[in-house]
Structure formats: C-alpha cells, structure tokens
DOTI-883035 format. One record per residue (C-alpha): residue number from 1; x, y negated, z negated. Coordinates in steps of 0.5 Angstrom, whole numbers, plus 2048, in hexadecimal, padded with zeros to 3 digits. Example, Ala and Ser with C-alpha at 12.3 -4.5 7.8 and 13.67 -1.06 7.14 Angstrom:
<node><seq>1</seq><east>819</east><north>809</north><up>7F0</up></node>
<node><seq>2</seq><east>81B</east><north>802</north><up>7F2</up></node>
//
This chain:
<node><seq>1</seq><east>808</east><north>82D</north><up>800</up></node>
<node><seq>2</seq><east>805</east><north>826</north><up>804</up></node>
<node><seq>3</seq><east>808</east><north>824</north><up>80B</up></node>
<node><seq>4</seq><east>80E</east><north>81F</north><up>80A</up></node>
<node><seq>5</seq><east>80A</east><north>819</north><up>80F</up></node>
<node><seq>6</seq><east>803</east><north>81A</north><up>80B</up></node>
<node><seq>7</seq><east>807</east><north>817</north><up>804</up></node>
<node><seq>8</seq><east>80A</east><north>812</north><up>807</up></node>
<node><seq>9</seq><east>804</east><north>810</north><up>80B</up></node>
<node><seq>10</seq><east>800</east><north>811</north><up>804</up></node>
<node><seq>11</seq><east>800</east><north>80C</north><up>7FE</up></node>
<node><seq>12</seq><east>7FC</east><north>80B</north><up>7F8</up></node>
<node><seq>13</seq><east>7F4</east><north>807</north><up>7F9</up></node>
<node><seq>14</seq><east>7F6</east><north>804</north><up>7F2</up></node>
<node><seq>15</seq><east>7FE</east><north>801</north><up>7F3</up></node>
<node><seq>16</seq><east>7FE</east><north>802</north><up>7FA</up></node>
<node><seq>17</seq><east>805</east><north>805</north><up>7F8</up></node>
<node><seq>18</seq><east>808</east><north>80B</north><up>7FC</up></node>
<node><seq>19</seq><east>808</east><north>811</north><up>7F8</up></node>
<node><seq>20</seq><east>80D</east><north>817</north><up>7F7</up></node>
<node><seq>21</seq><east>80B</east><north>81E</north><up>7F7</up></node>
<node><seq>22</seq><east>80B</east><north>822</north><up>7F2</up></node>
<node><seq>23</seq><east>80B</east><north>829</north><up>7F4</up></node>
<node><seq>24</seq><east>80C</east><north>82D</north><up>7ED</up></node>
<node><seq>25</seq><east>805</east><north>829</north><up>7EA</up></node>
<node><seq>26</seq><east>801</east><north>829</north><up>7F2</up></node>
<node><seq>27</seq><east>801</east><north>821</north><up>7F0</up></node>
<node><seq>28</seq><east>803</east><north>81B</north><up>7F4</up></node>
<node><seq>29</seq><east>805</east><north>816</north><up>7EF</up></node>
<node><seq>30</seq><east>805</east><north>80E</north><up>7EF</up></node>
<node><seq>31</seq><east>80B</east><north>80A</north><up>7EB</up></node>
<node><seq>32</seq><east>808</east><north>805</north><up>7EB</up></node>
<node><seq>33</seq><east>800</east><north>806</north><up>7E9</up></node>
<node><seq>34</seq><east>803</east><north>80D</north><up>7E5</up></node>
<node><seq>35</seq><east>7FE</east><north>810</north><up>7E8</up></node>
<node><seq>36</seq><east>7FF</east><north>818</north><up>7EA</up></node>
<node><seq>37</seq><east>7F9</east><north>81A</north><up>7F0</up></node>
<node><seq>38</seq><east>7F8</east><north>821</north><up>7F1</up></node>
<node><seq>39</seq><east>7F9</east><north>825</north><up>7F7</up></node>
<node><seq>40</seq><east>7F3</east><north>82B</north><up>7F7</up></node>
<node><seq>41</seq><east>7F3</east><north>830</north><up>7FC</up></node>
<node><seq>42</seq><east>7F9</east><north>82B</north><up>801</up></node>
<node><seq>43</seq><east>7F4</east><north>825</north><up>801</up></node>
<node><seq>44</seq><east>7F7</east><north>81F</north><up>7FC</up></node>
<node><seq>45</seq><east>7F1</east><north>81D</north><up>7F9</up></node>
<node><seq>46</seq><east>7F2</east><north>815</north><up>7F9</up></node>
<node><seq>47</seq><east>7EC</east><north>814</north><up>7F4</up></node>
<node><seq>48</seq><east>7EF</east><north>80F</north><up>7EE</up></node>
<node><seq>49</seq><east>7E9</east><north>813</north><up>7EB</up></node>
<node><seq>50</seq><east>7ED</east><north>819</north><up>7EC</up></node>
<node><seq>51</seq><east>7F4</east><north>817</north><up>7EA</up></node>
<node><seq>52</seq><east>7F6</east><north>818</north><up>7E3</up></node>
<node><seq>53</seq><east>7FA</east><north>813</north><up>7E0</up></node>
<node><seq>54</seq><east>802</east><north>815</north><up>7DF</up></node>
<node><seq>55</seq><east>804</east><north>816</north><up>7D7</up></node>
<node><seq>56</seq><east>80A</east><north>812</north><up>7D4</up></node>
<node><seq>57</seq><east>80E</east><north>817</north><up>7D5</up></node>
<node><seq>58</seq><east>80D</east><north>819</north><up>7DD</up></node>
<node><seq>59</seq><east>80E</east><north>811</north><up>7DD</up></node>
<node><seq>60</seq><east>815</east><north>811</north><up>7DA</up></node>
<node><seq>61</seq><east>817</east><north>817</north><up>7DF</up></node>
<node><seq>62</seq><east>815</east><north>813</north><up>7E5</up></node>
<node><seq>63</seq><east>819</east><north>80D</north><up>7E2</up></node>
<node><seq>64</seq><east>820</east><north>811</north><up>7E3</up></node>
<node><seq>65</seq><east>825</east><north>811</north><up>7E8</up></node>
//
C-alpha cells in the first residue's frame, strides 16, 4: 500500500506524467511513458533503469474506460 498524498506528489523522471498505483503487481505505472517502476519493501524505486516496460496487452487495458 502507498500513502495517497506520496502518489500524487510522485510522477515519472521519464514523462513527468502522474502514476497510478498498482496494488496486485507492487507497480506505479506511467500511461504516458509505458513504464511500470517497482515498489520494494514500501519504497517506489523511480529508477528508469529499474522500470520494466508495459507489454502491449497491459497497455490496451490502461486504455479502457
């Protein structure tokens, strides 16, 4: 779980997008930059290195009303 005022000051070094929290995969994710940044032991890792890239399927989801 990650404190609701932390997200919403927290974007992506890559986009500077906002993220939305991915509770089931511990991942904030960018729409915009389809990067998913790991959340380890609490702490967001906002490493683009660290961030894994969105598959084609997860990025059709996010597109869904």
């Amino acid at each position: 779980m990650i404190d609701k005022k932390l997200l919403s000051l927290l974007v992506c070094p890559v986009s500077k997008a906002p993220l939305e929290y991915d509770a089931e995969k511990q991942e904030l994710v960018c729409r915009a930059s389809h990067l998913a940044y790991p959340i380890r032991d609490g702490i967001p890792v906002m490493l683009e290195s660290e961030a894994r890239q969105l598959t084609q399927e997860e990025r059709e989801q996010l597109d869904r009303p």
